[in-house]
N, C-alpha and C positions, 0 to 999 in steps of 0.2 A: 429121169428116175421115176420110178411106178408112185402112184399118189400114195400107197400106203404105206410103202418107204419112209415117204416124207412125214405122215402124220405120227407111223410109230416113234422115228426119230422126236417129233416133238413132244410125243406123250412121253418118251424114255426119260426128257429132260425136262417132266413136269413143266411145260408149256404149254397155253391155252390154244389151241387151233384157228388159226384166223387164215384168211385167205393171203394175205401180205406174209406171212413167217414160211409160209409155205412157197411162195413165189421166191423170196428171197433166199431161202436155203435151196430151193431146187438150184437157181442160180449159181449160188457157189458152189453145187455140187455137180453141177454141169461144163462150171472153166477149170480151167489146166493151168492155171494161175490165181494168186490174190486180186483180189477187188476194190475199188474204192470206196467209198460213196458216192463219188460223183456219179462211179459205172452205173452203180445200181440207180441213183438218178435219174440216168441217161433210159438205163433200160426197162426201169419199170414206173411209166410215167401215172398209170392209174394211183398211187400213192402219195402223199403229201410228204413235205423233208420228218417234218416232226416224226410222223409212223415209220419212216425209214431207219430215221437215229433212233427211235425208240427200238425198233423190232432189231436191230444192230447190237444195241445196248445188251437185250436180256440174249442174245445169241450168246454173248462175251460171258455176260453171267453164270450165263446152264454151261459153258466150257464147252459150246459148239463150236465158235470162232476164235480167233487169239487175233487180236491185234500188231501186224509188224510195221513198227516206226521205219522211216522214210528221208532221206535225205532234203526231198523236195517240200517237206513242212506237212504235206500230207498223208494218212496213214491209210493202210491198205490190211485189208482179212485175209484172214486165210484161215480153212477149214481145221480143225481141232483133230488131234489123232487121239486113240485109245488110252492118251497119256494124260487127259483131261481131266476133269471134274468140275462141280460147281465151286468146290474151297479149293481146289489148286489148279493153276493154269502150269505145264509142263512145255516149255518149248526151247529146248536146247538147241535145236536145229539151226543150219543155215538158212539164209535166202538170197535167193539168188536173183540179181535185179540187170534187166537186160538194157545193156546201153543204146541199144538201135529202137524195137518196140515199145519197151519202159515196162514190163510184165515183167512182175514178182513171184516166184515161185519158190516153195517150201520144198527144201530139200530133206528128210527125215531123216534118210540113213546117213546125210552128213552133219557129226554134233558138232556141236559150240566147244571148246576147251573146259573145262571147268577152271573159277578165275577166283582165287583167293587174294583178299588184299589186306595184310595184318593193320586191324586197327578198324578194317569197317566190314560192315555185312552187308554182302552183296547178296542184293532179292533177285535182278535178273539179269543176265548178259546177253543182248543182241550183235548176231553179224550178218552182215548183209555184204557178199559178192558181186564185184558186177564183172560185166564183159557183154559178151555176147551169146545168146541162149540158144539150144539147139536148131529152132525156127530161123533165127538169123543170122545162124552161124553158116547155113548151105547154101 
């Protein structure tokens, strides 16, 4: 993605330009799948964990990133659609978790059910598919 892609995206979300938000969103905007921490660990080693989580944190904040919880205890990003905001995170969608590679990808155009339960209010519903994903399905 062109550099100024990446900084209008942070100025759109009133985020300060540093060289790490910029590394870490090109990142996400370059895989075909969610991320972990660890990936971005692994991958961007000129960073310290602290500015990782932190730079992770305010993505979640500005409704760049959303968070999808994980069976394996660990949690994996994934890029934010049009549906976002800083007050409201929108993610009805599936994800789809491959049992061969272990890549999580946000399926949008397939939703969640919508899940009423008399007696409590539900803030969010995750679902997470697994199998096998187009890569390792051939």
């Amino acid at each position: 993605m062109e550099i100024k892609s990446l900084i209008n995206t942070l100025k759109d979300h009133s985020l300060r330009i540093t060289d790490c938000r910029k590394d870490v969103l090109e990142k996400f905007l370059n895989a075909n799948h969610a991320l972990s921490f660890k990936n971005l660990e692994e991958d961007l080693v000129n960073y310290d964990r602290v500015t990782l989580y932190r730079t992770l944190h305010s993505f979640i904040d500005k409704g760049i990133l959303h968070r999808i919880p994980d069976d394996s205890g660990f949690a994996s990003y994934g890029i934010c659609h049009d549906t976002c905001t800083p007050q409201s995170h929108s993610h009805d969608h599936v994800h789809f978790k491959c049992d061969d590679c272990g890549n999580i990808e946000c399926l949008p155009s397939h939703h969640v059910p919508k899940i009423e339960i008399p007696g409590y209010l539900v803030g969010e519903a995750n679902l997470i598919v697994s199998g096998l994903c187009n890569s390792c399905n051939h």
